[in-house]
KOLVOMI-206399 format. One record per atom (N, C-alpha, C): x, y, z; residue in three letters; chain; atom name. Coordinates in steps of 0.05 Angstrom, whole numbers. Layout:
       u       v       w    r  c   a
       X       Y       Z  ALA  A  CA
...
This chain:
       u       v       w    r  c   a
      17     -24       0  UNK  A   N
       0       0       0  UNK  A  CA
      17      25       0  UNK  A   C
      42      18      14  UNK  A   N
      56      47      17  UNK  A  CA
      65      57      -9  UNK  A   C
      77      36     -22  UNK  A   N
     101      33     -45  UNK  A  CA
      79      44     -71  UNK  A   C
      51      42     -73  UNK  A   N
      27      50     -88  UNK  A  CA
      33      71     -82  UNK  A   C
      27      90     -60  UNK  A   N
      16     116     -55  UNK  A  CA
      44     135     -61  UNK  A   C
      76     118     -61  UNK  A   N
      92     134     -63  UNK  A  CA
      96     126    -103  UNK  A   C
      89     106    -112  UNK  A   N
      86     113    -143  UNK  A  CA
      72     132    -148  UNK  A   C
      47     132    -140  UNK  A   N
      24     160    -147  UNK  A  CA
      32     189    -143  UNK  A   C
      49     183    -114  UNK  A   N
      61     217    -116  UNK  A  CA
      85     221    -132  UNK  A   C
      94     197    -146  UNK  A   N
     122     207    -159  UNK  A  CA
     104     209    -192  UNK  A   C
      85     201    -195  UNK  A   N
      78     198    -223  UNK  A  CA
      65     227    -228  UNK  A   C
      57     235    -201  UNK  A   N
      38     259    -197  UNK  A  CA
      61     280    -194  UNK  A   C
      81     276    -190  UNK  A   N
     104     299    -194  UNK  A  CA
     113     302    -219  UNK  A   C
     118     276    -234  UNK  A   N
     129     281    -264  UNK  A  CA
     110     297    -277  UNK  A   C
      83     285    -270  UNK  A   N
      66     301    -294  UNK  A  CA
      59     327    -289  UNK  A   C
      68     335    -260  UNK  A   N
      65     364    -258  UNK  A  CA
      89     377    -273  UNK  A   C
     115     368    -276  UNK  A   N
     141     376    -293  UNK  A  CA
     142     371    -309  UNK  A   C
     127     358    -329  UNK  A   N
     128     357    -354  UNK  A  CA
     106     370    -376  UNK  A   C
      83     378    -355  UNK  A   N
      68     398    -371  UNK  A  CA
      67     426    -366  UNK  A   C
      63     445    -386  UNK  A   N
      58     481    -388  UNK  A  CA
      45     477    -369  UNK  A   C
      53     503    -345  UNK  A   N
      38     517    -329  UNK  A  CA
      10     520    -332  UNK  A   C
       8     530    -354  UNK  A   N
     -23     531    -363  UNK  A  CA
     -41     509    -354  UNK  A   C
     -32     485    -368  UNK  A   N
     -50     455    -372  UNK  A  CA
     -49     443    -350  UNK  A   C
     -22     445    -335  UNK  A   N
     -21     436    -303  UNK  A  CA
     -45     442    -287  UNK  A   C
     -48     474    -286  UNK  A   N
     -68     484    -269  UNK  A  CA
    -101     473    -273  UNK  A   C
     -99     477    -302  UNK  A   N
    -128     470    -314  UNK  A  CA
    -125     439    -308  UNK  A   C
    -109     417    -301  UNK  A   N
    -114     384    -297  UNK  A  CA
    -113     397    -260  UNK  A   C
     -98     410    -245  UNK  A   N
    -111     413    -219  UNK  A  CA
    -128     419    -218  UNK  A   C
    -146     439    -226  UNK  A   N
    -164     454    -223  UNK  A  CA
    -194     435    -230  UNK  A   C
    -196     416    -252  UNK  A   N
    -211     409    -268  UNK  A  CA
    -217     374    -269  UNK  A   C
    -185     372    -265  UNK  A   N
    -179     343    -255  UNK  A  CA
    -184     334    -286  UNK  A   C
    -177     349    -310  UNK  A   N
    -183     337    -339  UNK  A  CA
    -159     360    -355  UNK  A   C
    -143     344    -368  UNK  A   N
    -120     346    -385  UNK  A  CA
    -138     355    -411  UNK  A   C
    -134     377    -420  UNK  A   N
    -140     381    -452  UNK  A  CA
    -109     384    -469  UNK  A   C
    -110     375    -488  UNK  A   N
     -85     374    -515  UNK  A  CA
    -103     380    -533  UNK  A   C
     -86     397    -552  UNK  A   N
    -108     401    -577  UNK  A  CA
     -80     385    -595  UNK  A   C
     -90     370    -617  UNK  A   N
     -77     355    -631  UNK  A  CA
     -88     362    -660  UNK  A   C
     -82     349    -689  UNK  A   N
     -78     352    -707  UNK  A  CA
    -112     328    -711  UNK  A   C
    -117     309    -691  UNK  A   N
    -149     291    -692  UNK  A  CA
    -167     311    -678  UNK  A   C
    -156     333    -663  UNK  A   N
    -183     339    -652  UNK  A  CA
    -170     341    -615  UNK  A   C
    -192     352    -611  UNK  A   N
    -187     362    -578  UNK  A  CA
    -179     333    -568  UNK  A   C
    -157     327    -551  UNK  A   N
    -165     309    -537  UNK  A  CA
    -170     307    -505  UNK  A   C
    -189     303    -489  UNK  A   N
    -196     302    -462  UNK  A  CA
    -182     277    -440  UNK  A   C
    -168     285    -432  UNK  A   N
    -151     262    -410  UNK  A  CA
    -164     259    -385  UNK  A   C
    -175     236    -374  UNK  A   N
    -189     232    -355  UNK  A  CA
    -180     218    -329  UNK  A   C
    -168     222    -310  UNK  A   N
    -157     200    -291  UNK  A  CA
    -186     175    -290  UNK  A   C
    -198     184    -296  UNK  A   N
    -225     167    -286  UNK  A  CA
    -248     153    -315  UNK  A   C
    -236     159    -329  UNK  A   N
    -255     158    -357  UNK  A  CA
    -241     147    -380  UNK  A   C
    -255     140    -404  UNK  A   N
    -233     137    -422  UNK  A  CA
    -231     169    -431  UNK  A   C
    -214     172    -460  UNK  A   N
    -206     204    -464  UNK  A  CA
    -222     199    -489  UNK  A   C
    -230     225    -497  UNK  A   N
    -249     230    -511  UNK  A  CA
    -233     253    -528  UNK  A   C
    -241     255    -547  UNK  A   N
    -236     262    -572  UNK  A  CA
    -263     283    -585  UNK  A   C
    -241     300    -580  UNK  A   N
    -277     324    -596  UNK  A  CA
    -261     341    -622  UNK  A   C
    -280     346    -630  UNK  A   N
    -273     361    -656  UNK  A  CA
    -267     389    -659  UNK  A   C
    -244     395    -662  UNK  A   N
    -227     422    -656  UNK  A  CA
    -244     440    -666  UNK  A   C
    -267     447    -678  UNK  A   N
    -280     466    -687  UNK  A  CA
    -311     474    -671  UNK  A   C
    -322     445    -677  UNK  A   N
    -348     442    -663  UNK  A  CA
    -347     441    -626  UNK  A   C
    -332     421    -611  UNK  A   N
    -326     412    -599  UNK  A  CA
    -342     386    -590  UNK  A   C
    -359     374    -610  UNK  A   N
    -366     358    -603  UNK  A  CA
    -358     327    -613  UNK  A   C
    -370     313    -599  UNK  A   N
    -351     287    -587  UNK  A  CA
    -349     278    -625  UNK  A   C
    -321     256    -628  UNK  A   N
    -311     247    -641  UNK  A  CA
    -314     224    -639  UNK  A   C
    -294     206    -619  UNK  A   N
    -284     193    -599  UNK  A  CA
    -283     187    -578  UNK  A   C
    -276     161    -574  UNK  A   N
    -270     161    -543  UNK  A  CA
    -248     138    -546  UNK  A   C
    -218     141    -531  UNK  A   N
    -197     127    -530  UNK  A  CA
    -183     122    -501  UNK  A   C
    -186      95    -510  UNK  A   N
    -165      76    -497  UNK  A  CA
    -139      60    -497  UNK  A   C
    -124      71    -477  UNK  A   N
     -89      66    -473  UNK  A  CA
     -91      50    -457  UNK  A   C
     -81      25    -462  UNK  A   N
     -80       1    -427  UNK  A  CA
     -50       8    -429  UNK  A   C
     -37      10    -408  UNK  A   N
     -13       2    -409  UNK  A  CA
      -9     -24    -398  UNK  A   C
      10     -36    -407  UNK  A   N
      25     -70    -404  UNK  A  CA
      33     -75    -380  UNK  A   C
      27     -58    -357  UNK  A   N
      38     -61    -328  UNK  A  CA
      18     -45    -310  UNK  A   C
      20     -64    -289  UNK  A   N
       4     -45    -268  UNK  A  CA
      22     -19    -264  UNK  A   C
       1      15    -267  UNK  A   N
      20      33    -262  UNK  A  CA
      -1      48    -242  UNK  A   C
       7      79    -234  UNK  A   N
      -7      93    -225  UNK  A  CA
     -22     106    -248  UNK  A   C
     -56     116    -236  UNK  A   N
     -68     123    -264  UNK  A  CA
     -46     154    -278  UNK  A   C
     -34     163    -267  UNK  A   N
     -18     193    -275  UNK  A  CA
       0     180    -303  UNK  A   C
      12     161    -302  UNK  A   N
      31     135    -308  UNK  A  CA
      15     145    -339  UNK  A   C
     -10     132    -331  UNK  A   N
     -24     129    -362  UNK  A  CA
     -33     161    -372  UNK  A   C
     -40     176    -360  UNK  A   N
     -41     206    -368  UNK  A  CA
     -11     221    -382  UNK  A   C
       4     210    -366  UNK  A   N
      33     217    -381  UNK  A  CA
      36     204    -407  UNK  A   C
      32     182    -410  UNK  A   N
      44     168    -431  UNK  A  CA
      21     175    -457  UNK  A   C
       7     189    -450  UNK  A   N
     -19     191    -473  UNK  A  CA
      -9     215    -484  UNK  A   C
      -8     232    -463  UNK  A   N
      -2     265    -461  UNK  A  CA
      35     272    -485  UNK  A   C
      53     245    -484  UNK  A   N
      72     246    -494  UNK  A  CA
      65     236    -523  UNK  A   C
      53     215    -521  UNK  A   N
      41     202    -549  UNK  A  CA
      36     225    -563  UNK  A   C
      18     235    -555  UNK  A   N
      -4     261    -568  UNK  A  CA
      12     279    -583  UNK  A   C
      37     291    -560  UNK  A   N
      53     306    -562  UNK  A  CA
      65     307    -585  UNK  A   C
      80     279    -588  UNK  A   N
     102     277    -603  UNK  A  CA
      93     265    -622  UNK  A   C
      79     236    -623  UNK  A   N
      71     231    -649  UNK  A  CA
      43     211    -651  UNK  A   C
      28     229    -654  UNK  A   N
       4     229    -656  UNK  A  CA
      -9     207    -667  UNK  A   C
       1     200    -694  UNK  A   N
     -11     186    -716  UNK  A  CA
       4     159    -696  UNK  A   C
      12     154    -685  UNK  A   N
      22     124    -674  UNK  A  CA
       2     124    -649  UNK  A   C
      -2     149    -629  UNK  A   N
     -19     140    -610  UNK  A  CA
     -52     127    -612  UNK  A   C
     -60     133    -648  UNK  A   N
     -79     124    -655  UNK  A  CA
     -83      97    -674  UNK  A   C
     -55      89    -680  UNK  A   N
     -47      53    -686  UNK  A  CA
     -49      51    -655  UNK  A   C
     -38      49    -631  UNK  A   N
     -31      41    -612  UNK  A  CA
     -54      37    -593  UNK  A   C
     -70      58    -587  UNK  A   N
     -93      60    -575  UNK  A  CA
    -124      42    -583  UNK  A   C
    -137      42    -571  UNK  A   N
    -163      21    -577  UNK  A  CA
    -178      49    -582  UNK  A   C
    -199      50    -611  UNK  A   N
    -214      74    -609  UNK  A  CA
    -239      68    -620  UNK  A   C
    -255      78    -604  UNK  A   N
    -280      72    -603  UNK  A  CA
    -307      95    -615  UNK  A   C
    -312     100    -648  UNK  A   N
    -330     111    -650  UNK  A  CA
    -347     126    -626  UNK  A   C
    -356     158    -624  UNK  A   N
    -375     169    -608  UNK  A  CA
    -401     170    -595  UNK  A   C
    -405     156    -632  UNK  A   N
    -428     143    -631  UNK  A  CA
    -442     125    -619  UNK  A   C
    -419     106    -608  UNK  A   N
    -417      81    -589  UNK  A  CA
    -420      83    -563  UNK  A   C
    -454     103    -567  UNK  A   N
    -465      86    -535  UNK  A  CA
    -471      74    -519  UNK  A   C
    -466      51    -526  UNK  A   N
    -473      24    -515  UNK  A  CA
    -453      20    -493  UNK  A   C
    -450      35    -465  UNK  A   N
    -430      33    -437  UNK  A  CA
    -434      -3    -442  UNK  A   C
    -448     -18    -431  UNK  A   N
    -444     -48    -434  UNK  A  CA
    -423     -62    -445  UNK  A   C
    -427     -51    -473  UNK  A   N
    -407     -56    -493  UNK  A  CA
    -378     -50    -499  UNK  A   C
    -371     -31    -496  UNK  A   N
    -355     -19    -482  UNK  A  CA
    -342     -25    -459  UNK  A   C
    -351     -35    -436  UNK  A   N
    -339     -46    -410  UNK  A  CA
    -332     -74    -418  UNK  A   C
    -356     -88    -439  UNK  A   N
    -341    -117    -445  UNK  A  CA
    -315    -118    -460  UNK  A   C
    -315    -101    -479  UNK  A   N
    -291     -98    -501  UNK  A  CA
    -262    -100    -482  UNK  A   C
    -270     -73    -469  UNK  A   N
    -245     -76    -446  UNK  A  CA
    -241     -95    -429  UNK  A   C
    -259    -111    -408  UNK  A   N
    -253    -134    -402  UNK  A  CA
    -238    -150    -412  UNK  A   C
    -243    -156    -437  UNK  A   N
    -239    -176    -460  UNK  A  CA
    -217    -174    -469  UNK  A   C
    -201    -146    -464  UNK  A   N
    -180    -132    -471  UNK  A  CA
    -156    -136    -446  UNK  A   C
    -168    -129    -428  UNK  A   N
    -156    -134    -393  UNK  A  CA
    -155    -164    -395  UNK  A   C
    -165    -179    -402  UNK  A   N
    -167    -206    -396  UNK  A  CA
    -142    -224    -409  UNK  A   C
    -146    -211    -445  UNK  A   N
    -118    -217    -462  UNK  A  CA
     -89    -204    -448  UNK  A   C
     -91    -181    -445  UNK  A   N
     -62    -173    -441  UNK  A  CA
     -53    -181    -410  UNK  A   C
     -62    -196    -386  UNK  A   N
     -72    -215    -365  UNK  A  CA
     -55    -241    -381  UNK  A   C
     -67    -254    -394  UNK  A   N
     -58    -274    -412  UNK  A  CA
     -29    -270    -419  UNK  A   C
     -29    -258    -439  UNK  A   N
      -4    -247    -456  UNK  A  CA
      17    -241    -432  UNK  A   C
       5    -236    -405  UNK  A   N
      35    -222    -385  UNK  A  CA
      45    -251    -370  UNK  A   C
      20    -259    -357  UNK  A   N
      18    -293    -343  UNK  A  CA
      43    -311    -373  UNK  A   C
      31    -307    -392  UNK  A   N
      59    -326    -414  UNK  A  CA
      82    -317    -416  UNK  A   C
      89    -281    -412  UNK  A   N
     113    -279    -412  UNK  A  CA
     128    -283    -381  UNK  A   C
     119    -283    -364  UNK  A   N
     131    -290    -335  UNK  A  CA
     136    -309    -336  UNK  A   C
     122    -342    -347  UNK  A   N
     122    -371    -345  UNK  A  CA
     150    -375    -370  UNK  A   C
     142    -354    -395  UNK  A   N
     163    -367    -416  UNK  A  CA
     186    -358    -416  UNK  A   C
């Protein structure tokens, strides 16, 4: 439990030093990361997937999902999106699971990921054994 709460505050320090003053305040203040990108706004959620709106309209696009391959702190996964985004965009959207806006169906959606959590679960359990 300790060794958790001291990842969270070290993950929660990087990403305070690695983003503009600006965006920092607005993810304290808001508890939601905006990037505007070359796809469209994107919304970073410690709690949600990130959503994707359309740099003009602002309405929804998207909604995307990053698992990372290890248990991390959720900041862990806000960082690594927030760099993707940054730097190269067109790979965080091969890399990411993305899910039409249109795709109301929460149900569906929670299974996908399951089903997703469940494989890369698999895939980690074979590389430890092999």
């Amino acid at each position: 439990m300790e060794e958790q709460l001291a990842a969270e505050v070290k993950a929660k320090n990087l990403l305070r030093r690695i983003l503009p003053e600006t965006q920092w305040e607005q993810f304290r203040d808001t508890g939601v990361l905006e990037i505007h990108g070359s796809h469209g706004i994107y919304r970073i959620s410690p709690c949600d997937l990130t959503r994707v709106l359309d740099a003009q309209t602002r309405q929804p696009r998207a909604r995307v999902c990053l698992q990372l391959t290890v248990p991390a702190p959720v900041n862990d996964r806000i960082i690594a999106e927030y760099l993707l985004i940054q730097n190269d965009e067109d790979f965080y959207w091969q890399t990411a699971n993305v899910f039409p806006a249109v795709l109301h169906n929460r149900a569906l959606v929670e299974f996908l990921l399951s089903a997703l959590d469940a494989l890369l679960l698999v895939l980690l359990f074979s590389r430890l054994q092999g």
